[in-house]
C-alpha positions as a printed NumPy array, in Angstrom:
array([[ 95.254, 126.549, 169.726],
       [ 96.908, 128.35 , 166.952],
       [ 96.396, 125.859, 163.312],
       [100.168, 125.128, 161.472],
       [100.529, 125.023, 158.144],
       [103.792, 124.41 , 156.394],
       [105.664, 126.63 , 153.54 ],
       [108.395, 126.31 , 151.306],
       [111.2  , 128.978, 150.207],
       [113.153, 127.98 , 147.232],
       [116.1  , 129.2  , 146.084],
       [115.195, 129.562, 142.781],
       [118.653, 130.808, 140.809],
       [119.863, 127.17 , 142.237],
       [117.11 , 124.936, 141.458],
       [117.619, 123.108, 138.421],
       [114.513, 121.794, 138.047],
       [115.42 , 118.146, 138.591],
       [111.869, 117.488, 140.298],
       [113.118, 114.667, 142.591],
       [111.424, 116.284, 145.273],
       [107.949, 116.564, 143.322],
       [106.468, 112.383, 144.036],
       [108.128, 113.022, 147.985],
       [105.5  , 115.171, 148.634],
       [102.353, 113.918, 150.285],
       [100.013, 116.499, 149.359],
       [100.834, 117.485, 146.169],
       [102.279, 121.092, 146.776],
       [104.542, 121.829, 144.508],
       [105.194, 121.452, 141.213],
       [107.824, 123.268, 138.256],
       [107.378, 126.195, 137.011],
       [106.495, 126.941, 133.435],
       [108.884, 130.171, 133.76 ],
       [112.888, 129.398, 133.895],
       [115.589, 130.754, 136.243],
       [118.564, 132.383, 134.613],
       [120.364, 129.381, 133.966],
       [117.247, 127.935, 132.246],
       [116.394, 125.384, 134.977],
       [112.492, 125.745, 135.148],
       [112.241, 125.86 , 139.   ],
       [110.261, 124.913, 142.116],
       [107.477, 126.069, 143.074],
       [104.195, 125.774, 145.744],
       [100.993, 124.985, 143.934],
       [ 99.044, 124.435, 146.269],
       [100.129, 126.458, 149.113],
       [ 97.401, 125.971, 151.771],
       [ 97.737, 121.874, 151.095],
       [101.811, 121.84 , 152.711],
       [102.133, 120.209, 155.762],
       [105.777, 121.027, 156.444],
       [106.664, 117.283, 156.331],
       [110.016, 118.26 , 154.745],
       [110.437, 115.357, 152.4  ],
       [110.905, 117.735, 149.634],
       [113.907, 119.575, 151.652],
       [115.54 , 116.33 , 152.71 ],
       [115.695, 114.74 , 149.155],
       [116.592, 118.206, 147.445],
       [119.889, 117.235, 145.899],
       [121.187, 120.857, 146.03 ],
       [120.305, 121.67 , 149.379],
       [117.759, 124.662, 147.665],
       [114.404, 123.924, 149.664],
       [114.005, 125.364, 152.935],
       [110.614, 124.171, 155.263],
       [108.899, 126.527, 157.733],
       [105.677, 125.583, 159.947],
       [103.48 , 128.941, 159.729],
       [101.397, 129.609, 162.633],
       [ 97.666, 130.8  , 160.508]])
């Protein structure tokens, strides 16, 4: 049986760095980034990407819609 793991793609030129979605996330995955978008939003980004379970909370409470969850087969 093939293992899942989760992953995260962010539209980054969107995010505005509001980091509602950062204490949703059980395993600690992502975080901001120190670098900023062109807007000047720091933005989302995975940490920890071998930690993400694909739970989606992160996508779900995303205000701007800008998180999108996939379950990787590994």
């Amino acid at each position: 049986m093939a293992k899942i793991r989760g992953a995260i793609v962010v539209d980054t030129e969107k995010c505005k760095g509001c980091s509602v979605c950062i204490p949703t996330c059980p395993t600690d995955v992502i975080q901001l980034s120190k670098d900023v978008n062109r807007k000047g939003y720091h933005f989302l980004y995975m940490e920890n990407p071998e930690e993400c379970i694909a739970c989606k909370n992160c996508a779900i409470v995303c205000p701007d819609g800008v998180i999108s969850v996939y379950r990787v087969k590994v």
